[in-house]
C-alpha positions as CSV (number, residue, x, y, z in Angstrom):
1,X,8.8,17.2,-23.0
2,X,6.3,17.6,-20.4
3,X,2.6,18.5,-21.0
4,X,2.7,20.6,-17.5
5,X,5.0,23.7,-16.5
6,X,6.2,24.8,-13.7
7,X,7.9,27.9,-12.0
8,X,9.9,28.1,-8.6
9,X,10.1,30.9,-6.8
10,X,12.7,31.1,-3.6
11,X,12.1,34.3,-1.8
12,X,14.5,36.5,0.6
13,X,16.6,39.2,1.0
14,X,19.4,37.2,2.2
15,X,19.8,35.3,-0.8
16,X,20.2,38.0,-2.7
17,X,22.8,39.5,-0.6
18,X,24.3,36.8,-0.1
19,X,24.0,35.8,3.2
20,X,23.1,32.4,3.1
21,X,23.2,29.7,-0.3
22,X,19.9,28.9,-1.8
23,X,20.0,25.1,-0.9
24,X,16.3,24.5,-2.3
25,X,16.2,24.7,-5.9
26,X,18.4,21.6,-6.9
27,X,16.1,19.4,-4.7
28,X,12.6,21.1,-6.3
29,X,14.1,20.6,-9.8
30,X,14.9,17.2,-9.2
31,X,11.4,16.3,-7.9
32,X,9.4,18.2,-10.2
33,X,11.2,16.2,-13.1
34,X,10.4,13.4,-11.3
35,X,6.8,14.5,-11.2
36,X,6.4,15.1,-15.0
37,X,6.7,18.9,-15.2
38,X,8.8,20.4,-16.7
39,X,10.8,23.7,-14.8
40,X,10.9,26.8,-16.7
41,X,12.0,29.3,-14.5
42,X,13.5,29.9,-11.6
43,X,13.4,33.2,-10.1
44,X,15.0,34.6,-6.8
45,X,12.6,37.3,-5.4
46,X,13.6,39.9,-2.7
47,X,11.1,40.5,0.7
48,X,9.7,43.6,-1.2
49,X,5.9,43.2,-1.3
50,X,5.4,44.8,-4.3
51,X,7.9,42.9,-6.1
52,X,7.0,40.1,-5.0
53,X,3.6,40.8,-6.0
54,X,4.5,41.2,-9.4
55,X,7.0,38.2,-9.7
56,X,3.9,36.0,-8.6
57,X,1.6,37.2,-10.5
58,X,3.2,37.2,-13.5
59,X,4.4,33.1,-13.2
60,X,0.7,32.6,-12.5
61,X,0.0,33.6,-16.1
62,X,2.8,31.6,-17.4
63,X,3.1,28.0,-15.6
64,X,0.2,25.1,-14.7
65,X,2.2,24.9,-11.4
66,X,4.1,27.7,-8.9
67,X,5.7,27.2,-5.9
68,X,7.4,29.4,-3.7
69,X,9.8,29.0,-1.1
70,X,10.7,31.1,2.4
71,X,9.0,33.8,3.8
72,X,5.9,32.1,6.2
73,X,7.8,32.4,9.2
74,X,7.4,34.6,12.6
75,X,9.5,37.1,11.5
76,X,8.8,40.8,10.7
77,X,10.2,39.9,7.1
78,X,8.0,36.9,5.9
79,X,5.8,38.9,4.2
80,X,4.7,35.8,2.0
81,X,1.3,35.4,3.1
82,X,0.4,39.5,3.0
83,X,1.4,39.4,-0.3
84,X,-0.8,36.0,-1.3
85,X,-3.7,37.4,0.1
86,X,-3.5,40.0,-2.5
87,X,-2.7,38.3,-5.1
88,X,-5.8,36.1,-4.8
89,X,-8.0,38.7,-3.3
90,X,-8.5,37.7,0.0
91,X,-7.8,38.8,3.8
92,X,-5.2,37.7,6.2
93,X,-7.5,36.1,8.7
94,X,-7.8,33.0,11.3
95,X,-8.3,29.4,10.2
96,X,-9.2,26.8,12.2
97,X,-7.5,24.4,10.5
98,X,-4.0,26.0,10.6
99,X,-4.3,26.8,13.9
100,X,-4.9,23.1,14.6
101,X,-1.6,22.5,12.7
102,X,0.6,24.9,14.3
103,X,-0.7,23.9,18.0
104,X,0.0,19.9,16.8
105,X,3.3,20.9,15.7
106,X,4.4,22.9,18.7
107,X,3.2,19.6,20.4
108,X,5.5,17.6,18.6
109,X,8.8,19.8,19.7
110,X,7.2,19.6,23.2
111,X,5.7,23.4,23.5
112,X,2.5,25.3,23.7
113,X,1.9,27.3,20.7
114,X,1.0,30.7,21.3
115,X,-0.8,33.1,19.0
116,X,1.3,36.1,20.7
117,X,4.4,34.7,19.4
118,X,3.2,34.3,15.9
119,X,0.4,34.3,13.1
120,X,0.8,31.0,11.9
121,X,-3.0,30.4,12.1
122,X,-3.6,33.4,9.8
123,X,-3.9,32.6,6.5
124,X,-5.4,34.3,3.5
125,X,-9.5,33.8,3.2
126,X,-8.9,32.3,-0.7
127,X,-6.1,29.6,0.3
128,X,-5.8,26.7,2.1
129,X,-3.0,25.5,4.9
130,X,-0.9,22.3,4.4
131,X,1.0,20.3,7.2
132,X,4.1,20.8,7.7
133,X,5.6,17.4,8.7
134,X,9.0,18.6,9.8
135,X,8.0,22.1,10.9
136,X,6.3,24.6,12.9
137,X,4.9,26.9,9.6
138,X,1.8,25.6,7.6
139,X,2.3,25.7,3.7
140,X,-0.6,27.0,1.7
141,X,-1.4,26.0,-1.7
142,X,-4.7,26.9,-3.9
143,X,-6.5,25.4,-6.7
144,X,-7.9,27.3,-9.4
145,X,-8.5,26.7,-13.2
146,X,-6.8,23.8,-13.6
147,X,-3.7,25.4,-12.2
148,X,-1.9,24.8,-9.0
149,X,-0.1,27.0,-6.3
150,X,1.7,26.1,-3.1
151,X,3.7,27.5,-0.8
152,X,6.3,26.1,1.6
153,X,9.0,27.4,4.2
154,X,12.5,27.7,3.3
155,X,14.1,25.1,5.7
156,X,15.1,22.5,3.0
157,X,14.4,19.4,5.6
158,X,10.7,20.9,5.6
159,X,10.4,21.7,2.3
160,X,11.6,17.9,2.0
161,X,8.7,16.8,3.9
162,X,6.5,18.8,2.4
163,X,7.2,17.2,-1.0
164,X,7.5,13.7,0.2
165,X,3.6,13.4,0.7
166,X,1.1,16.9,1.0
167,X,2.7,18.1,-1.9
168,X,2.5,14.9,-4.2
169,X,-1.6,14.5,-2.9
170,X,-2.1,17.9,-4.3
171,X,-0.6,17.1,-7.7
172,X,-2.5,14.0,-7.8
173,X,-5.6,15.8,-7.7
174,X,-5.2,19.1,-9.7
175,X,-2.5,16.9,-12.2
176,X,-4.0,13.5,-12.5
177,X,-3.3,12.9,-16.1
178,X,0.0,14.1,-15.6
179,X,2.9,11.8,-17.7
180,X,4.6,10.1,-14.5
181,X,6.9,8.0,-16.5
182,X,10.1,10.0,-16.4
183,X,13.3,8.0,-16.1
184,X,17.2,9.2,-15.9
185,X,20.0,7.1,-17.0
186,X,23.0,8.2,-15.2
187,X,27.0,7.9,-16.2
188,X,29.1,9.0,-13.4
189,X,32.8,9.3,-14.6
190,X,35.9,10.3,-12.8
191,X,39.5,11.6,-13.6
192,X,38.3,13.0,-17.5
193,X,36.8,16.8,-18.1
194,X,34.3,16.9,-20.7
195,X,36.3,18.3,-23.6
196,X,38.2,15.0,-23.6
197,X,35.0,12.8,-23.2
198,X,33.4,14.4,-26.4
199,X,35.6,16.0,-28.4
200,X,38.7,13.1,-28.3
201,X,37.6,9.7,-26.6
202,X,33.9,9.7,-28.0
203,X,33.3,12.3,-30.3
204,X,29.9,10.6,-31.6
205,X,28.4,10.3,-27.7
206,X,26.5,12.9,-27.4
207,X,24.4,12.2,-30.9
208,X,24.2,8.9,-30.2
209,X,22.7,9.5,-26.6
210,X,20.9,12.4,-28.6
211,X,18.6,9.5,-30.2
212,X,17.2,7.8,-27.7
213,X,16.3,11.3,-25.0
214,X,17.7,14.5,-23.6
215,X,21.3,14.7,-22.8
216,X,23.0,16.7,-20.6
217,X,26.9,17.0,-19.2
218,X,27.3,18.2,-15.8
219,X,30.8,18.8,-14.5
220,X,31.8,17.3,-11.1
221,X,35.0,18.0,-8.5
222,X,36.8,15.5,-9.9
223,X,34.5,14.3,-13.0
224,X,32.1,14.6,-14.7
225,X,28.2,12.9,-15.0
226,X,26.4,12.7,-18.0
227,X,22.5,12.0,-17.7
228,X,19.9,10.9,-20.4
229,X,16.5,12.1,-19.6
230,X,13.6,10.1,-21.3
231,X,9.9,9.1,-20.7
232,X,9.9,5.3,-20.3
233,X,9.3,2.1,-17.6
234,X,11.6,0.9,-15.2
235,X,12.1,-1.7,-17.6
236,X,13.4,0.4,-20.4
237,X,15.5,2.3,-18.1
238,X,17.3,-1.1,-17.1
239,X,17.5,-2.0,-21.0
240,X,19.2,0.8,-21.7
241,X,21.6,0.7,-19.1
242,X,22.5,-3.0,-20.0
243,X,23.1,-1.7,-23.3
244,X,25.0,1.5,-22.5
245,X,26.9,-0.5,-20.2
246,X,27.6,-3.2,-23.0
247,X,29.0,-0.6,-25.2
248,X,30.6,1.5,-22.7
249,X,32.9,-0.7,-20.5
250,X,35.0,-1.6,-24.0
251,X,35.2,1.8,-25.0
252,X,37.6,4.7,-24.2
253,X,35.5,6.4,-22.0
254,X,35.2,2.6,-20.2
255,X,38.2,3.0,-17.6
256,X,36.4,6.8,-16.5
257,X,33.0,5.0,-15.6
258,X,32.2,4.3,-12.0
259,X,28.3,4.3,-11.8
260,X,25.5,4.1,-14.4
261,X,23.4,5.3,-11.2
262,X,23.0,8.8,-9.9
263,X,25.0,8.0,-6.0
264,X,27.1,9.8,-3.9
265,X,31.0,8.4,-3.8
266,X,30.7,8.1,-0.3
267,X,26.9,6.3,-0.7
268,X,28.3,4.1,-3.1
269,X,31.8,3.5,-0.9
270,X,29.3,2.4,2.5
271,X,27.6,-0.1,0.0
272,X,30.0,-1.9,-1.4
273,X,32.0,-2.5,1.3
274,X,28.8,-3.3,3.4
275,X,28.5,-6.0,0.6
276,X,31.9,-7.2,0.7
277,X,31.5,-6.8,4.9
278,X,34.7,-4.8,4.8
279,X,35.8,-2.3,7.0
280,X,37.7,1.3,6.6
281,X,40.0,3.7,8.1
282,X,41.3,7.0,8.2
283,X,44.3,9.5,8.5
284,X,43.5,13.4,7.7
285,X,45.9,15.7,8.0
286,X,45.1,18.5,5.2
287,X,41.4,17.6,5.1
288,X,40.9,18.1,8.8
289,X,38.3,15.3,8.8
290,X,36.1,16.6,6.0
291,X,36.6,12.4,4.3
292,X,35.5,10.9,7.4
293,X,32.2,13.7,7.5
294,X,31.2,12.8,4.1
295,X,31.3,8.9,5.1
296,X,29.7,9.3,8.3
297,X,26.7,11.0,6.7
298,X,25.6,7.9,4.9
299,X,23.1,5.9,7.0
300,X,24.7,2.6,7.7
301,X,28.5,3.8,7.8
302,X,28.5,2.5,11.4
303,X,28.3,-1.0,9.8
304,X,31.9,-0.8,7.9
305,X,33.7,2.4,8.8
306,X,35.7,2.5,12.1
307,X,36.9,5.6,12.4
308,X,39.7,8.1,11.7
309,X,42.8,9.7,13.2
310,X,43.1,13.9,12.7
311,X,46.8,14.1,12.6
312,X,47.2,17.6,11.7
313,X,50.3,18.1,13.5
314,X,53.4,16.0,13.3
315,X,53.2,14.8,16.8
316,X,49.9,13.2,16.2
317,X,51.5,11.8,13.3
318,X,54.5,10.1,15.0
319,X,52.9,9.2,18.4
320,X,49.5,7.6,17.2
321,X,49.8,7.0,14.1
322,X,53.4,5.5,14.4
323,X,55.2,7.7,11.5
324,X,58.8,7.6,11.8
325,X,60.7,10.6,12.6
326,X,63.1,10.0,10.0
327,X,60.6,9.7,7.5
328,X,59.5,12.8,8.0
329,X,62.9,14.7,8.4
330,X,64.0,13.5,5.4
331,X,61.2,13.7,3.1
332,X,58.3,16.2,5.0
333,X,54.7,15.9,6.0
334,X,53.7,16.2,3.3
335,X,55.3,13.1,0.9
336,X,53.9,9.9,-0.1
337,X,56.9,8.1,2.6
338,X,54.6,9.8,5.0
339,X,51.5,9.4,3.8
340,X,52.2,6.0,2.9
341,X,53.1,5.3,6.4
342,X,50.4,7.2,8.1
343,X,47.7,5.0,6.1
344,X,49.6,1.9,7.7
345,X,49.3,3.6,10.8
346,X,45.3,4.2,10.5
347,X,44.7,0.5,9.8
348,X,46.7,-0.7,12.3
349,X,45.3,1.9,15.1
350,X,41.5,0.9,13.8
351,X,42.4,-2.3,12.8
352,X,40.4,-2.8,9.2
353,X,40.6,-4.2,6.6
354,X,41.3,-0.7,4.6
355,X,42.8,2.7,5.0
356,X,43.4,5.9,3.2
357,X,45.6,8.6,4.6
358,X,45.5,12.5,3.4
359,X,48.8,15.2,3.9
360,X,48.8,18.1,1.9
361,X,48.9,21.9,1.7
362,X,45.5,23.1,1.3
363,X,46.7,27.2,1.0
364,X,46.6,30.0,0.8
365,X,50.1,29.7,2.4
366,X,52.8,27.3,2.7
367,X,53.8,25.8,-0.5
368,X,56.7,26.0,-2.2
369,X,58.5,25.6,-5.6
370,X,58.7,22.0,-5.3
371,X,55.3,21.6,-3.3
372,X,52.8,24.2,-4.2
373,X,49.7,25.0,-2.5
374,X,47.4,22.2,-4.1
375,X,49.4,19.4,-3.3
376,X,48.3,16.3,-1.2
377,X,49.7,13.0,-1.0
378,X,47.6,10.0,-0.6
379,X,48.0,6.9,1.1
380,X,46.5,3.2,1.7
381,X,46.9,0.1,3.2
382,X,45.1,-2.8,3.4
383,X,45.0,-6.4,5.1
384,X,46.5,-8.3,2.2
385,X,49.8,-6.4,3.3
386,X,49.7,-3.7,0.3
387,X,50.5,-0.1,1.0
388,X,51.6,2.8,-1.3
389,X,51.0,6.4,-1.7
390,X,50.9,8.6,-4.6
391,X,51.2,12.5,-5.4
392,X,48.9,15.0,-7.0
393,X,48.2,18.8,-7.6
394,X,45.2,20.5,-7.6
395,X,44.1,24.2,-8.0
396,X,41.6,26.1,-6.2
397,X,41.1,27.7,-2.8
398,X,41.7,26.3,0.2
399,X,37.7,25.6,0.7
400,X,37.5,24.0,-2.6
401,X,40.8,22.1,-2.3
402,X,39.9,20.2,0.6
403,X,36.9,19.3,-0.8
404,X,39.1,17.9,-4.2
405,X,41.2,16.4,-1.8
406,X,38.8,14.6,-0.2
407,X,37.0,13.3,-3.2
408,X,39.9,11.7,-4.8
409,X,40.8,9.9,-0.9
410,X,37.3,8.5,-1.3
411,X,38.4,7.3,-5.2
412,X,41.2,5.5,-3.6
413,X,38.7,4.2,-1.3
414,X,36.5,2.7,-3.9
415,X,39.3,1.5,-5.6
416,X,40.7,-0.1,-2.7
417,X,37.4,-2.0,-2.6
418,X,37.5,-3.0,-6.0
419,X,40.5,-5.0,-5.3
420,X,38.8,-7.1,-2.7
């Protein structure tokens, strides 16, 4: 456990009518594990002043470390810094120093800052600005009895910044004899929901993990990961994993495992084909080019993936990608003879070395008895002159079954690799 706590506090109205998604807190909890504190709360706080008041002054009394997100831009409703200049008895006036910051970071966008347009170099008397790397907003953080408060914007690329290096400086010097030395050994596992994991394959896993740090079991679309939390080097992280790994590839649970790291599919896809300098194709139809997105937001994808055909209508099907007209007369759009053939189609079109193809009925309408909304059909192909296509069902909305959909496309991807 760690020595220090901390509390997170995201703040707007927004969020709690649901407006926009709260895209912060998963980053934050990840970093301050990695830090060595431990988060015990996190607590989603309206623009109210006077409930916010309350909500941070009360996780002053309770954690070593609070931050707080949103609320310190131009806006009539960022009422953050009011409501920290109360709270640590001080005055909304100027600083220098943040007014340095915000006329360097208008710089950086290519504008004059302008103290008409906002009050970014007002800060309260008792606190201190921090740069913002990515924005236009200085954070503000303060120091007092051996306890820690900062403040950061809401955009999550900022916050990012923020945490990458002002952030860390500041919990070098109030945390300095912090534990650092917090590792995660991750199991990523695919195709196999957790009652089948622990309660039939390996009913002893968990206690076993149990013995050597904290466990915990975090579904996934189309898995589920399993993380053991423990203070240790590098070099005991890779020990266990050798011997996790040792244990784990003969067991039942064995064929389910597809990382001992904590990647993305797609991450992990870019890599090892980058390593096996192969490249990849695709055909959407159902997914609308959601498979090809994920891929192309890895840095480096240029390097192995080509490209991919959006062949949501049957035209596009026939005429580009070369699907027969009797194919799909016969059997439908959505079938494995058609996606079989529309992954042929891809490779040939791109010309790699692998393709996956995608036709299904993502809902709400348009299934039937024999196809049902949750059906897709996926297809590959490679350059070794293999191609086949197989069937599945899926349930869910139309937003989440795209996103099943193209998570097992990228399996068959990784797959697909495998075999080279």
């Amino acid at each position: 456990m760690s020595q220090y706590k901390a509390k997170l506090i995201v703040i707007g109205d927004e969020l709690l009518t649901g407006k926009i998604k709260d895209a912060n807190t998963i980053e934050v909890a990840r970093w301050l594990e990695s830090q060595g504190f431990g988060l015990g709360q996190v607590i989603l706080s309206g623009d109210s002043p006077d409930e916010l008041f309350e909500v941070i002054k009360d996780a002053l009394e309770t954690a070593d470390l609070v931050m707080t997100t949103g609320g310190l831009g131009p806006t009539p409703d960022d009422v953050t810094k009011a409501v920290l200049a109360k709270v640590f008895k001080g005055e909304l006036c100027e600083s220098q120093v943040a007014r340095e910051m915000a006329i360097k970071n208008y710089e950086r966008i290519g504008k004059e800052w302008s103290p008409e347009k906002n009050s970014y170099h007002l800060i309260p008397s008792t606190m201190n600005p921090i740069e913002n790397p990515q924005g236009l907003a200085p954070g503000l953080s303060r120091i007092s009895d051996k306890k820690l408060f900062m403040a950061a914007p809401g955009v999550p690329r900022e916050l990012k910044a923020m945490m990458d290096s002002p952030f860390i400086e500041l919990l070098n010097q109030v945390f300095s004899d912090r534990e650092n030395n917090h590792q995660v050994l991750s199991l990523r596992t695919y195709g196999v929901p957790e009652e089948k994991i622990f309660f039939e394959l390996m009913p002893q896993l968990w206690n076993e993990l149990s013995k050597e740090g904290k466990v915990s079991s975090l579904p996934q679309v189309l898995g589920v990961d399993i993380h053991l939390s423990f203070s240790g080097t590098n070099n005991d992280l890779e020990e266990k994993k050798e011997r996790w790994q040792q244990l784990l590839n003969n067991s039942p649970l064995g064929p389910h495992i597809w990382a001992y790291e904590a990647i993305a599919i797609e991450n992990y896809i870019v890599r090892e084909a980058t390593r096996k300098s192969l490249t990849l194709s695709l055909a959407e139809s159902c997914t609308g080019g959601l498979v090809a997105h994920r891929l192309t937001n890895v840095p480096g994808s240029a390097a192995v993936f080509m490209g991919s055909i959006v062949a949501y209508a049957n035209e596009v099907k026939t005429n580009i990608l070369g699907v027969q007209q009797e194919t799909l007369r016969n059997f439908g759009a959505v079938s494995v003879e058609t996606a079989r053939e529309m992954a042929i189609g891809a490779q040939k079109v791109c010309q790699t070395n692998l393709a996956v193809s995608l036709s299904g009925i993502a809902g709400p309408g348009g299934g039937t008895p024999d196809k049902p909304v949750g059906t897709v059909c996926i297809g590959e192909s490679n350059s070794t002159g293999e191609a086949s296509a197989r069937l599945y069902h899926f349930r869910g909305d139309r937003e989440y079954l795209k996103l099943r959909f193209s998570e097992m496309a990228l399996h068959r991807l990784r797959k697909g690799i495998l075999k080279y």
